[in-house]
Backbone as a ProteinNet text record, in pm:
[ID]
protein_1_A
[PRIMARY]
XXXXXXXXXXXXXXXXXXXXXXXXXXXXXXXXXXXXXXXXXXXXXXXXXXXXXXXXXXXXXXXXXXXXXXXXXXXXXXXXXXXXXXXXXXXXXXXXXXXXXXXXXXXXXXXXXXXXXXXXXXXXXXXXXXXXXXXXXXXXXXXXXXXXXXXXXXXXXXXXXXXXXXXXXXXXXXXXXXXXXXXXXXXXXXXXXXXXXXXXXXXXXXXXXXXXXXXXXXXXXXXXXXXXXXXXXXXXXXXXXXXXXXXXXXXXXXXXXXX
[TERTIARY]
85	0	88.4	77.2	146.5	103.9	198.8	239.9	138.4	66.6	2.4	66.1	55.5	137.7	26.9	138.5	-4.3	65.6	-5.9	29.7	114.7	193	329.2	218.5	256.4	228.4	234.4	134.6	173.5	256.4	343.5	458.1	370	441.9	339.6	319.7	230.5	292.3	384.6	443.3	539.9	489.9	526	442.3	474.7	350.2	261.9	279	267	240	52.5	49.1	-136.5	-209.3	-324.6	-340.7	-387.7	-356.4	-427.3	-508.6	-602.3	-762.1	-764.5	-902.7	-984.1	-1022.4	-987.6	-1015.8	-1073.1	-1172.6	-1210.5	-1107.3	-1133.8	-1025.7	-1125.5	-1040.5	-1068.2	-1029.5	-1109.2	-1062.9	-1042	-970	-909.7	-1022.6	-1016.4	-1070	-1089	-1173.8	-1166.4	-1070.8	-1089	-1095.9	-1148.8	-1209.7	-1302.7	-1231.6	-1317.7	-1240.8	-1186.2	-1109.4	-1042.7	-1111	-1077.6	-1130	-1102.6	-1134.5	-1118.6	-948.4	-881	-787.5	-746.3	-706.2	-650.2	-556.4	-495.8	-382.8	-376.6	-274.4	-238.4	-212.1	-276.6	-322.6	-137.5	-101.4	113.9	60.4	142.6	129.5	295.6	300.5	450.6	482.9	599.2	633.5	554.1	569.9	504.5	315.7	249.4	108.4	79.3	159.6	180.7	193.1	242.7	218.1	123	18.5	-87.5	-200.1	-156.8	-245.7	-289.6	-386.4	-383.1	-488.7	-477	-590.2	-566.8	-709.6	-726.2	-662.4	-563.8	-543.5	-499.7	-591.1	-570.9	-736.5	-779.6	-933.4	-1041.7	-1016.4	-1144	-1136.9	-1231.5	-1243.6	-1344.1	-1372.1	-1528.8	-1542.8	-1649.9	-1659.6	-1693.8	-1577.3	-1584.1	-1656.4	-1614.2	-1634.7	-1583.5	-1601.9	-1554.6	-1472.1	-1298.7	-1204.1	-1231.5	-1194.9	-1245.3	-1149	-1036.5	-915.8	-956.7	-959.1	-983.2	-1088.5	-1188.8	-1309.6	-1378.6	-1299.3	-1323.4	-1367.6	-1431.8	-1460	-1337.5	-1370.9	-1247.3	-1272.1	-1184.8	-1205	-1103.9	-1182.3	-1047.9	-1068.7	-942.4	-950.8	-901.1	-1033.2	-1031.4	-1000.5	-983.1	-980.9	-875.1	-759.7	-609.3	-549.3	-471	-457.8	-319	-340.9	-251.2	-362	-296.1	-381.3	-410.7	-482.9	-521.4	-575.7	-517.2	-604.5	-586.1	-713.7	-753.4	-807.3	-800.5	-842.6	-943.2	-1050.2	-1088.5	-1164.7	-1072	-1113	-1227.9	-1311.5	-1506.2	-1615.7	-1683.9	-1812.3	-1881	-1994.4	-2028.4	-2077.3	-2170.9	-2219.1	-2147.7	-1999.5	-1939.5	-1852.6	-1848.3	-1831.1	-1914.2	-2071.2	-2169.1	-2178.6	-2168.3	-2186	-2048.8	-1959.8	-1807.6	-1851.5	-1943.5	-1985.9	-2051.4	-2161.9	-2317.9	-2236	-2145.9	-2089.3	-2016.8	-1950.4	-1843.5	-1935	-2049.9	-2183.7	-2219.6	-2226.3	-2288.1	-2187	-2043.7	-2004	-2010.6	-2040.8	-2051.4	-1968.8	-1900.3	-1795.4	-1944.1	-1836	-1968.2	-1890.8	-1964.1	-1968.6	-1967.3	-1883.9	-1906.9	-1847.4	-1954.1	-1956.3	-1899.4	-1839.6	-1753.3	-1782	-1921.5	-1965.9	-2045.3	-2052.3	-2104.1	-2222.4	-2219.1	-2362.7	-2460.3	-2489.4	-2583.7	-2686.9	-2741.2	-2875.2	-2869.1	-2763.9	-2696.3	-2689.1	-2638.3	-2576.7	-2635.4	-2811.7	-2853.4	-2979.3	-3035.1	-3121.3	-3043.7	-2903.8	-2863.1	-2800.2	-2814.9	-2738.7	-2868.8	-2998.5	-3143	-3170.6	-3128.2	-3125	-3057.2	-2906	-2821.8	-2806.3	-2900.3	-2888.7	-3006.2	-3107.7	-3231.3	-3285.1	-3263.7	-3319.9	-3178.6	-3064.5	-2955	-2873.4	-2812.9	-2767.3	-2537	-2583.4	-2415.8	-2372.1	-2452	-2399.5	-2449.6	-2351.8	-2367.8	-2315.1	-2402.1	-2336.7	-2294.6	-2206.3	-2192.5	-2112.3	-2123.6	-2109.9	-1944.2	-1883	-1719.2	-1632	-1514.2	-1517.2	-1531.4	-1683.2	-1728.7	-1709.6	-1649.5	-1599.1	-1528.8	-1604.8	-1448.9	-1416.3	-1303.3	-1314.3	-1413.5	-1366.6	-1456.5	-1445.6	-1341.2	-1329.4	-1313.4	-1216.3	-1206.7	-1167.7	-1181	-1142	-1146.8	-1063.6	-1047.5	-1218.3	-1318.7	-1417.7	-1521.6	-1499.5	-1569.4	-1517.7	-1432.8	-1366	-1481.3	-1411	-1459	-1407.2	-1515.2	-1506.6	-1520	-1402	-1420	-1427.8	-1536.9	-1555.8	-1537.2	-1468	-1426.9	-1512.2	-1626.7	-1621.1	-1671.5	-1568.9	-1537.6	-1498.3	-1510.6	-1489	-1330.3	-1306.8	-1161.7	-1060.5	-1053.3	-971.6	-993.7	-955.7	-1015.1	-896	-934.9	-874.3	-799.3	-687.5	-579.9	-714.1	-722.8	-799.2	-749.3	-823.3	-812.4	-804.3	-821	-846.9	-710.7	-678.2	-541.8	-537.5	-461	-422.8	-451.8	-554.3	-584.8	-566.2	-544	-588.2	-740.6	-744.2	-921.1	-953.6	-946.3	-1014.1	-937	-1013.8	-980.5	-1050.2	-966.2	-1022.9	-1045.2	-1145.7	-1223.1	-1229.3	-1094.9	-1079.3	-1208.5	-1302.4	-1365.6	-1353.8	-1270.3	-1275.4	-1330.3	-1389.6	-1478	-1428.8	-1291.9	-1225.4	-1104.3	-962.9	-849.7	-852.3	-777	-769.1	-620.9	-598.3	-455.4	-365.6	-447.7	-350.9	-362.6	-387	-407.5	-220.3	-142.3	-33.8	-11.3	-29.4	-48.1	-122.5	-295.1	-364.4	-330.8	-279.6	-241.7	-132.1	-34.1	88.4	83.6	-35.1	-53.4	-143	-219.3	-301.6	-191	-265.8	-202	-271.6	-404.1	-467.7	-536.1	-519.4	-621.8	-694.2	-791.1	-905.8	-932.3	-908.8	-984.9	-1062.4	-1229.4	-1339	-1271	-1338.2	-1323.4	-1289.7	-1223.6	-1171.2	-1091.8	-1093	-1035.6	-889.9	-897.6	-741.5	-590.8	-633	-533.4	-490.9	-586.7	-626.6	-579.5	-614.8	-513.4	-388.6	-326.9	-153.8	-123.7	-144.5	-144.7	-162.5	-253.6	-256	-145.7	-106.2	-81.1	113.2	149.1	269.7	281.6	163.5	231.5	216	167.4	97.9	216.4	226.6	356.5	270.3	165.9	132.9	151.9	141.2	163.8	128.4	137.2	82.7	-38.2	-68.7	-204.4	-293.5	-261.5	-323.9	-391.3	-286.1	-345.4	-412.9	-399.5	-472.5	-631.6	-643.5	-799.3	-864.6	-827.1	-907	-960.3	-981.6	-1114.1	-1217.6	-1234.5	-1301.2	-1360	-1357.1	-1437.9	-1523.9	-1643.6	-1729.7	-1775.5	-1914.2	-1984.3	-1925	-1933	-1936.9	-1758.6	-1657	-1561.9	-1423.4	-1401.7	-1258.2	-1148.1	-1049	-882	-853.6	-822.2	-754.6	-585.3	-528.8	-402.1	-312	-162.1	-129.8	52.6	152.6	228.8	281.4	291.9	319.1	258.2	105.1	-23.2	-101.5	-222.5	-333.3	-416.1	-556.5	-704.1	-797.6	-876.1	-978.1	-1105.8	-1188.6	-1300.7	-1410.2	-1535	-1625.4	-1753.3	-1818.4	-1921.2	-2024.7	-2116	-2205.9	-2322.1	-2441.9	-2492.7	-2616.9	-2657.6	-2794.7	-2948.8	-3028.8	-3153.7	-3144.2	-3149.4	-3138.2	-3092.5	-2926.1	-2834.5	-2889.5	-2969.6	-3005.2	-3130.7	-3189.2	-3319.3	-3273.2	-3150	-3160.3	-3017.8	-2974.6	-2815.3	-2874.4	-2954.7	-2975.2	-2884.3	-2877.6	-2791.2	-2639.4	-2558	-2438.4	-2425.7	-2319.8	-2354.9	-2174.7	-2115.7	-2019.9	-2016.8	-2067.7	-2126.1	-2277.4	-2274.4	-2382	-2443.2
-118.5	0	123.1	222.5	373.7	388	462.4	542.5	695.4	727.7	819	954.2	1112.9	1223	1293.3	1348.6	1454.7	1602.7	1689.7	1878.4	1876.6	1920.9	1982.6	2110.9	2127.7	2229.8	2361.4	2460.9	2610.1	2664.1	2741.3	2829	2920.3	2933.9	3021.4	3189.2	3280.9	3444.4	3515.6	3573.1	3622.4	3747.7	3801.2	3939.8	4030.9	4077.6	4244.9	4195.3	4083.9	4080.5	4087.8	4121.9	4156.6	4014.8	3958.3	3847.9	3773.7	3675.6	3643.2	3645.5	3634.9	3653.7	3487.8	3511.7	3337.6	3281.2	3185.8	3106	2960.4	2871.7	2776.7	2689.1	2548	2496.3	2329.6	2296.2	2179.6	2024.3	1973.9	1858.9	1738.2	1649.3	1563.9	1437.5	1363.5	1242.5	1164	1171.3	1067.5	1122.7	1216.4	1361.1	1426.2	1396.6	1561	1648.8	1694.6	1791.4	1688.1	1772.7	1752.7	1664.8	1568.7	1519	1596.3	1568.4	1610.3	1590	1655.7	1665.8	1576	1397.9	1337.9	1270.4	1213.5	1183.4	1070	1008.8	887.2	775.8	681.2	563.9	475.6	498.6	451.3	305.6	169.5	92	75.1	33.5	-64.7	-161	-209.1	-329.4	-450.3	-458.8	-549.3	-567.8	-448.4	-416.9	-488.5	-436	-493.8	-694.7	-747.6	-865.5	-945.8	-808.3	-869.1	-875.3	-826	-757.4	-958.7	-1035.9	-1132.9	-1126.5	-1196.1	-1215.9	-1331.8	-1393.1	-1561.4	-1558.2	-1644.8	-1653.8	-1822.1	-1845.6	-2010.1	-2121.1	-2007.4	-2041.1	-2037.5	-2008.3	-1959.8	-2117.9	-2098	-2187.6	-2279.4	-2414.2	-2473.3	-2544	-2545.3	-2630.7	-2803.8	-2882.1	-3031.3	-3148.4	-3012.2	-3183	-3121.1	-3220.9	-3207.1	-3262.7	-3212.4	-3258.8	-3328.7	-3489.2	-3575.7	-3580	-3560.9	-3553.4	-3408.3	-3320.2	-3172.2	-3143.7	-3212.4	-3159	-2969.7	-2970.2	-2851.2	-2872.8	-2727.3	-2747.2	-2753.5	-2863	-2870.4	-2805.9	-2729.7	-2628.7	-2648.6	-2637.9	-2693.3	-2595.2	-2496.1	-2389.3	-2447.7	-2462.6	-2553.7	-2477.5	-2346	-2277	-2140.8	-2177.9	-2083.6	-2004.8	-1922.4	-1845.4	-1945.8	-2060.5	-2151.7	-2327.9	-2406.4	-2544.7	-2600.5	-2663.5	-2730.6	-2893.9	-2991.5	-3119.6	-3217.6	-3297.6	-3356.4	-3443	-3597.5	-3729	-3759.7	-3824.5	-3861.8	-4054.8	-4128.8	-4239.5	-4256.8	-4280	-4279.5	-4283.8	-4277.6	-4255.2	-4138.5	-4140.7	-4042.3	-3895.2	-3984	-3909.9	-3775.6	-3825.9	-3736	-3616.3	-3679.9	-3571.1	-3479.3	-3548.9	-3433.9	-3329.1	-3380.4	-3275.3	-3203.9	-3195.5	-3065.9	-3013.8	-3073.6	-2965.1	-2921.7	-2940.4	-2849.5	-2722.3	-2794.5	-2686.2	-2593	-2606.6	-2555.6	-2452.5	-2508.5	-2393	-2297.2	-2323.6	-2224.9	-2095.9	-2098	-2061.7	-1957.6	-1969.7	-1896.9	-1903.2	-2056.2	-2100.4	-2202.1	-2203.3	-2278.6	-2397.2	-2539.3	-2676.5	-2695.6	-2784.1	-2848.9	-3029.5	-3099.1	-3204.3	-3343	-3380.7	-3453.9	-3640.8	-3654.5	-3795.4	-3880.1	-4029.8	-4079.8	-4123.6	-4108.6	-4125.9	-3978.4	-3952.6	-3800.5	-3844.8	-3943.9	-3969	-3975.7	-3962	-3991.1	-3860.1	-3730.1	-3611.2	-3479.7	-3531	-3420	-3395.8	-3478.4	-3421.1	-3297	-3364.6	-3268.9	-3098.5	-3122.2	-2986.7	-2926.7	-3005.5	-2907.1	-2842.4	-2917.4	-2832.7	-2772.7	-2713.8	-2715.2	-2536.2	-2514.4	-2339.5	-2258.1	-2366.5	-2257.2	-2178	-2277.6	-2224.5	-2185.8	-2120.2	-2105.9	-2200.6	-2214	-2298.5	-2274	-2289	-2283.7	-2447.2	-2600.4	-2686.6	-2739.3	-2736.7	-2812.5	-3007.5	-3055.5	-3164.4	-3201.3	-3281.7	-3282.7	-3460.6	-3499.6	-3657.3	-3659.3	-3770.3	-3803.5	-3756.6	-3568.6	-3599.5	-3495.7	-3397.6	-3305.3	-3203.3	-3170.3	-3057.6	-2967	-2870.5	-2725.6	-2644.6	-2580	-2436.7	-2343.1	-2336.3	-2303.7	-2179.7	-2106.3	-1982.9	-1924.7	-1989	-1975.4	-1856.4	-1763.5	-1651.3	-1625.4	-1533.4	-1496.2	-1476.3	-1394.7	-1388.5	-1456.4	-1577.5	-1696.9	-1798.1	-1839.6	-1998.4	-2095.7	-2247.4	-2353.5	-2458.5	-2556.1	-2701	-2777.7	-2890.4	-2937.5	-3089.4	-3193.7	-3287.5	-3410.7	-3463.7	-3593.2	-3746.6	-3758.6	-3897	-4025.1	-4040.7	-4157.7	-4252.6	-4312.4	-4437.4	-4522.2	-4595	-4629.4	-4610.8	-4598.6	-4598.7	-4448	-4312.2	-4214.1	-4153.8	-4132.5	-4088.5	-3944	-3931.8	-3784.8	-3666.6	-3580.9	-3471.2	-3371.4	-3283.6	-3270.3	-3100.9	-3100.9	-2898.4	-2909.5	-2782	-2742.9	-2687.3	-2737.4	-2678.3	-2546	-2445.5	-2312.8	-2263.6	-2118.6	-2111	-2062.4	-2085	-2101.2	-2173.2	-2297.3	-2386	-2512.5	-2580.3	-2708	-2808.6	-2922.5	-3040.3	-3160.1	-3215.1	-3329.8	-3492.5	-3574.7	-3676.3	-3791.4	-3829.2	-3921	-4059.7	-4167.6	-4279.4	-4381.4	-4461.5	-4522.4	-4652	-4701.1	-4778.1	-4795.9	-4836.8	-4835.3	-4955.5	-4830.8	-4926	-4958.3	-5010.4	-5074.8	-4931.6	-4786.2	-4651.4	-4579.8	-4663.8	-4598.9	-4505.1	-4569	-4536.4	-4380.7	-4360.6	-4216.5	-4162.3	-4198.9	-4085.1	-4038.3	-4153.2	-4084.8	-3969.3	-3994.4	-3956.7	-3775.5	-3804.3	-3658.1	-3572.5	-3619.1	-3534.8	-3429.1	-3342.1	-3242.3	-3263	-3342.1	-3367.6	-3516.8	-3592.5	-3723.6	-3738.7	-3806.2	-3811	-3972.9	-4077.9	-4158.8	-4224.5	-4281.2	-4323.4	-4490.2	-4569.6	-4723.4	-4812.6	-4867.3	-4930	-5098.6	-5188.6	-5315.7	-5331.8	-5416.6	-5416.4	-5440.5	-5493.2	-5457.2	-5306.1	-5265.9	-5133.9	-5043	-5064	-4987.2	-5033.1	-5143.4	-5153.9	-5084.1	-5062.2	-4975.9	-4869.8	-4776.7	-4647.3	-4625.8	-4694.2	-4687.6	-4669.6	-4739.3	-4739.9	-4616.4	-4590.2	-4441.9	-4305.7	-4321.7	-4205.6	-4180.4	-4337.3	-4296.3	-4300	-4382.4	-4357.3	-4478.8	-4465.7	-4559.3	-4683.7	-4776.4	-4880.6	-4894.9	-4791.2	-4804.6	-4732.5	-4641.2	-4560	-4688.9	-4726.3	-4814.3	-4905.9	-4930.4	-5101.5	-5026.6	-4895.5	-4834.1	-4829.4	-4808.1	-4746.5	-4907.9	-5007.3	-5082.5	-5117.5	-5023.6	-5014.2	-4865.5	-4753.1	-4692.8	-4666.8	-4558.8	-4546.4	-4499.4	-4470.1	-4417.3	-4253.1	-4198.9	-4059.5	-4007.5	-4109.7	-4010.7	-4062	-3973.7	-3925.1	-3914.5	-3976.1	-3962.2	-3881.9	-3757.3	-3635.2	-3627.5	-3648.3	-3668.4	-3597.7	-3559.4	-3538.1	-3573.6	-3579.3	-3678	-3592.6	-3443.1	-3374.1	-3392.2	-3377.2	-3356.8	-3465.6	-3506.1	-3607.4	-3562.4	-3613.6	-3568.5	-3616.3	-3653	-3739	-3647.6	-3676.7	-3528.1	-3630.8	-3584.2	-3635.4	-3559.1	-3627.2	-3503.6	-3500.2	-3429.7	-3402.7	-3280.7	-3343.5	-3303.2	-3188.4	-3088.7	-3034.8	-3105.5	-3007.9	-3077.2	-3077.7	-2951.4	-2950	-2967.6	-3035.3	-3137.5	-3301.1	-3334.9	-3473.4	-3462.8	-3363.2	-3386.1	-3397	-3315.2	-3365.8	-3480.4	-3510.5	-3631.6	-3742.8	-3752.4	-3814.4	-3872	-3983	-4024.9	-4059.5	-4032.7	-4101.7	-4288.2	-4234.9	-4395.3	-4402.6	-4556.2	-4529.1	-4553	-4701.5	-4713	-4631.6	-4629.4	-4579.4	-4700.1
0	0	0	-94.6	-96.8	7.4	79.6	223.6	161.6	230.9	217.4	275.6	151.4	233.5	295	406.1	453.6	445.5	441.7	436.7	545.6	527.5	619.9	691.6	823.9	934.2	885.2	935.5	907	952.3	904.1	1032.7	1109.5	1223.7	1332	1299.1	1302.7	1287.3	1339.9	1286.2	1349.8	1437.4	1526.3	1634.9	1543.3	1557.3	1508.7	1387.6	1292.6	1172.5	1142.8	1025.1	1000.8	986.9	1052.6	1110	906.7	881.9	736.8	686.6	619	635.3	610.8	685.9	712.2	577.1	554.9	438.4	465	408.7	435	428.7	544.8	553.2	509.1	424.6	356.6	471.5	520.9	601	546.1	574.2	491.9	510.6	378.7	387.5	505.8	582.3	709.9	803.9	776.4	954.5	936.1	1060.3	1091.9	1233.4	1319.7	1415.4	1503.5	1573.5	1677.2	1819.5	1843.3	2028.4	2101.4	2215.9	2323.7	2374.3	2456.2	2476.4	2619.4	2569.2	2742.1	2731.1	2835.5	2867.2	2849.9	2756	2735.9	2768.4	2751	2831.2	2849.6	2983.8	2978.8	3056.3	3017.1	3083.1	3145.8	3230.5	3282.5	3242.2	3223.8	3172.2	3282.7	3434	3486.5	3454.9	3406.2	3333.5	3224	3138	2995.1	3040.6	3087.7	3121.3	3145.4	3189.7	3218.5	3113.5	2985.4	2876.2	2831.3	2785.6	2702.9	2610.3	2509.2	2384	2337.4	2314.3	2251.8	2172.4	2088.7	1981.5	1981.3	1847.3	1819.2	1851.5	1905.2	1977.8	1870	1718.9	1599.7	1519.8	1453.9	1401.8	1380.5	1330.9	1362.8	1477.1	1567.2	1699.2	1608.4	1651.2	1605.1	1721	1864.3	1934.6	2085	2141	2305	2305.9	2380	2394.5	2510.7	2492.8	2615.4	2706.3	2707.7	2806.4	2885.9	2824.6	2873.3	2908.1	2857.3	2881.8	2841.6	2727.5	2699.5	2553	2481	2314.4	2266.4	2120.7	2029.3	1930.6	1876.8	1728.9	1659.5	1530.1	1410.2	1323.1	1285.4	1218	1068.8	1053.2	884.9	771.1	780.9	639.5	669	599.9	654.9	490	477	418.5	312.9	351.6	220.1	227.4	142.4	132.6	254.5	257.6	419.4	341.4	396.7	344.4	464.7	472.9	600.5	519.2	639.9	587.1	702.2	684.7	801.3	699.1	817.6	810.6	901	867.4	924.4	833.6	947.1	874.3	790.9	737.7	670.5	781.7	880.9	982.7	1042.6	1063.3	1148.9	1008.3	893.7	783.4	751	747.9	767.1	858	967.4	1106.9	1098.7	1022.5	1003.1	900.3	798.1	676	732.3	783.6	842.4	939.9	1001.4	1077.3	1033.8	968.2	877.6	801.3	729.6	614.3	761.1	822.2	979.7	998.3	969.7	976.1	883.1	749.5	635.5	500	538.6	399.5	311.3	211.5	107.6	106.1	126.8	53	-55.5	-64.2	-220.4	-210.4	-209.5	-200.6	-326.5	-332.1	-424.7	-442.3	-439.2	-409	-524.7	-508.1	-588.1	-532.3	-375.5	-338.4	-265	-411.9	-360.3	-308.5	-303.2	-224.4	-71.4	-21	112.5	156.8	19.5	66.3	32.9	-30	-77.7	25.4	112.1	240.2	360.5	334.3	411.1	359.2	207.3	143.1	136.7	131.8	128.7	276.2	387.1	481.8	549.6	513.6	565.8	524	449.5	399.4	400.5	443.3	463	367.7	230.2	97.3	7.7	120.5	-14.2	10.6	-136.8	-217.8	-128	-18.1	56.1	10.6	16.6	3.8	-132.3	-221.1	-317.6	-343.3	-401.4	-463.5	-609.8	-615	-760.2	-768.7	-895.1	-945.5	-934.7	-926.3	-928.6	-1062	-1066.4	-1202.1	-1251.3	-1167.8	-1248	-1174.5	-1067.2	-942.7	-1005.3	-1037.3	-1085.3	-1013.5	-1036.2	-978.6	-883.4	-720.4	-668.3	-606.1	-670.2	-636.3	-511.4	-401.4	-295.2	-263.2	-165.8	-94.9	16.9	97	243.5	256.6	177.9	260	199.6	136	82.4	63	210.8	161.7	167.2	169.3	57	165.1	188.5	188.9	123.7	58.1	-29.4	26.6	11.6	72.1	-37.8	0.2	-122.7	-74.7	-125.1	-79.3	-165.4	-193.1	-334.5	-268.4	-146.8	-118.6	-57.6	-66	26.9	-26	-195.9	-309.2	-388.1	-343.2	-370.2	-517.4	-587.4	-684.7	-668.6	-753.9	-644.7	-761.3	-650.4	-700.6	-851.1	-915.2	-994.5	-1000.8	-925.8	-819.3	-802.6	-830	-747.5	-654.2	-542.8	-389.2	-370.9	-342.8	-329.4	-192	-153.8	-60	12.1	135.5	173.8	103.7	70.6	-14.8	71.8	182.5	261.6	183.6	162	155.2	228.4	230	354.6	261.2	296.7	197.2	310.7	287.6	356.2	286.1	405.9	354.5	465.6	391.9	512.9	548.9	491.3	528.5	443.2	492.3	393.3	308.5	183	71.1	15.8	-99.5	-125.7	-101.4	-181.5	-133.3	22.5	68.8	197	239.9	263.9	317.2	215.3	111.7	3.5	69.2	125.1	101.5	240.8	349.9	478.7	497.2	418.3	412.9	353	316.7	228.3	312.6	422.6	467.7	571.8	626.8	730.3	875.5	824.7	967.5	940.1	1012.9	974.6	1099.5	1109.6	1219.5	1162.9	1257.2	1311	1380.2	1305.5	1387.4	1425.4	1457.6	1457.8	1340.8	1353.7	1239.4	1292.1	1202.6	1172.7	1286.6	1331.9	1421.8	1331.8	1194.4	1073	1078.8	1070.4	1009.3	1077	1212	1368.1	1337.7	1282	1311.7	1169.3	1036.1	965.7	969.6	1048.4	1060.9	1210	1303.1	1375.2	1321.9	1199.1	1176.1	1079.9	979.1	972.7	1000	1184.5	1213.7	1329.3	1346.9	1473.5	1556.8	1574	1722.4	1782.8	1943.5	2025	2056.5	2098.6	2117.8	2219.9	2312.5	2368.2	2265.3	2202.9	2108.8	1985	1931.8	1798.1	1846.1	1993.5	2018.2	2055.3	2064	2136.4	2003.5	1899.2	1748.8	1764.3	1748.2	1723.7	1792.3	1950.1	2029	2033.8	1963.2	1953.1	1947.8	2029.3	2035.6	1850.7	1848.3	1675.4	1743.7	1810.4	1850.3	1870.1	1864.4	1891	1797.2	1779.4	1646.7	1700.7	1661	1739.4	1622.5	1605.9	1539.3	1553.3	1449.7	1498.4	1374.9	1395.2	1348.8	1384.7	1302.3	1410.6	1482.4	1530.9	1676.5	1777.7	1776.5	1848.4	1846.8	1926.9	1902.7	1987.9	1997.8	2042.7	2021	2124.9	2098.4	2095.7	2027.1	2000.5	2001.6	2081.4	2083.4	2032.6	1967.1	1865.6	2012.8	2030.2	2035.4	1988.9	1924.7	1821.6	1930.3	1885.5	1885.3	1804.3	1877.5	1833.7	1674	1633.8	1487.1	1395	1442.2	1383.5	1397.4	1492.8	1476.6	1419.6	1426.2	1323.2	1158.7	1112.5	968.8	947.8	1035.3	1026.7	1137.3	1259.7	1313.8	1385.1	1511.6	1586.8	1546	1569.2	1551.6	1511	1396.2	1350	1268.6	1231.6	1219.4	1035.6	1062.4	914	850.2	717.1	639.9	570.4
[MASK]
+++++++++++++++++++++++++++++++++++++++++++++++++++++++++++++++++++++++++++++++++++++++++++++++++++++++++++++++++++++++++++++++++++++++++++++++++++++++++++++++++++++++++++++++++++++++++++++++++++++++++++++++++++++++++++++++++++++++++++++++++++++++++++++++++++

C-alpha cells in the first residue's frame, strides 16, 4: 500500500504581523475535528504482562475434547492449502460440513452417493444454495477466498482418486474414507490432519505405523465409540467427541459409524 502524504504544518505568525484573512479549511478524507484533549493511556512493563488475547481459539466447533473436557475447534480454512483425511463414517463428515456452512464457507460435495448427501445440502442453507453436490469428475473451480472460503468434501470411497483442483488457498479439503484401501499409506501420508473413527485391528496396526502412534493408542481405534474421532497429526493427538444439537439430529440423526 502507498504510504500516504499529509500537508506539512503552518509556520506560526510572526508578532505584530497583520493576522491572514480566514479562508475555508478543507478537512481531509476521514478527519473531521479535533477530540477532546486526554492523557495517554502509559502501561509498565510489569502491566503490559498482564495484557492477554485468545489466539488459536477460531475456528469450527468439532467436538468435546475428552481428556480436557473442553470445546475442540479446528480452524479448517487458513490463508494456504489445508487437506484432512478422516477415516469414518459419513455421519461425522456431515456434522463438520453443516458446521463448517454455519459458519458462512460454502460446501461443495464430491460424491457418488448423492442420495446420502442431498437431504442434508437441502437443509443445511435454509433455501440457499451454501452446500452443493456434484457426481465423481465433475468438481471445478470453486473460487475460494479470504471472505468466501470452501469445503471441499471428497467422498469416493476407500480408493479415492488424487484430485483434480489445485491446492488453493481457503479452499480445505475433507478426503472421507470409510475404510483403507490398497492406497491408503499415500492418502495418509498426504493429509495435514487425519481423524480416526473405529476401524479393523489390521487397520489400527497400519494407521498406527504411519501415524507414529503408540501402542495403547493403535490397540484403542477398534473399540471406539460411533461418537468419537482420534484427530491426529504426528506432533499432536485428540480425541473429540461429537455431540450433536436438536437441529443437527433432526436432519443427520444419531451417531452412526457405518452408512
Amino acid at each position: 500500500m502507498a504510504q500516504q502524504s499529509y500537508p506539512a504544518p503552518a509556520p506560526a505568525p510572526r508578532a505584530g504581523a497583520e493576522p491572514a484573512p480566514r479562508t475555508g479549511r478543507r478537512l481531509l478524507p476521514g478527519f473531521g475535528l479535533r477530540g477532546p484533549r486526554r492523557e495517554k493511556h502509559v502501561l509498565t512493563l510489569a502491566e503490559l504482562d498482564a495484557l492477554s488475547f485468545p489466539v488459536g481459539d477460531d475456528g469450527v466447533l468439532i467436538g468435546e475434547d475428552v481428556h480436557r473436557s473442553r470445546p475442540a475447534v479446528l480452524g479448517l480454512f487458513r490463508p494456504s492449502s489445508y487437506d484432512l483425511v478422516l477415516v469414518g463414517g459419513l455421519w461425522t463428515a456431515q456434522v463438520i460440513a453443516l458446521r463448517a456452512a454455519a459458519t458462512g464457507a460454502r460446501i461443495a460435495v464430491e460424491t457418488a452417493r448423492g442420495h446420502l448427501w442431498g437431504p442434508m445440502a437441502q437443509a443445511a442453507g435454509g433455501g440457499q444454495p451454501c452446500v452443493t453436490v456434484h457426481q465423481p469428475g465433475r468438481l471445478g473451480p470453486q473460487g475460494a477466498s479470504v471472505t468466501s472460503p470452501v469445503l471441499v468434501v471428497r467422498d469416493l470411497g476407500a480408493r479415492p482418486p488424487r484430485s483434480r483442483l489445485s491446492a488453493t488457498p481457503w479452499q480445505t479439503v475433507l478426503t472421507v474414507v470409510p475404510h483403507l484401501g490398497p492406497n491408503a499409506s499415500r492418502v495418509l501420508n498426504a493429509a495435514d490432519l487425519v481423524g480416526v473413527q473405529r476401524v479393523m485391528p489390521e487397520e489400527a496396526e497400519l494407521i498406527g505405523r504411519v501415524l507414529s502412534l503408540g501402542p495403547a493408542e493403535t490397540a484403542a481405534l477398534p473399540s471406539l465409540p460411533d461418537d468419537l474421532t482420534l484427530w491426529t497429526t504426528r506432533m499432536s493427538r485428540q480425541y473429540v467427541r461429537i455431540v450433536t444439537g436438536q437441529a443437527e439430529q433432526q436432519v443427520l440423526g444419531g451417531p452412526r459409524r457405518l452408512d
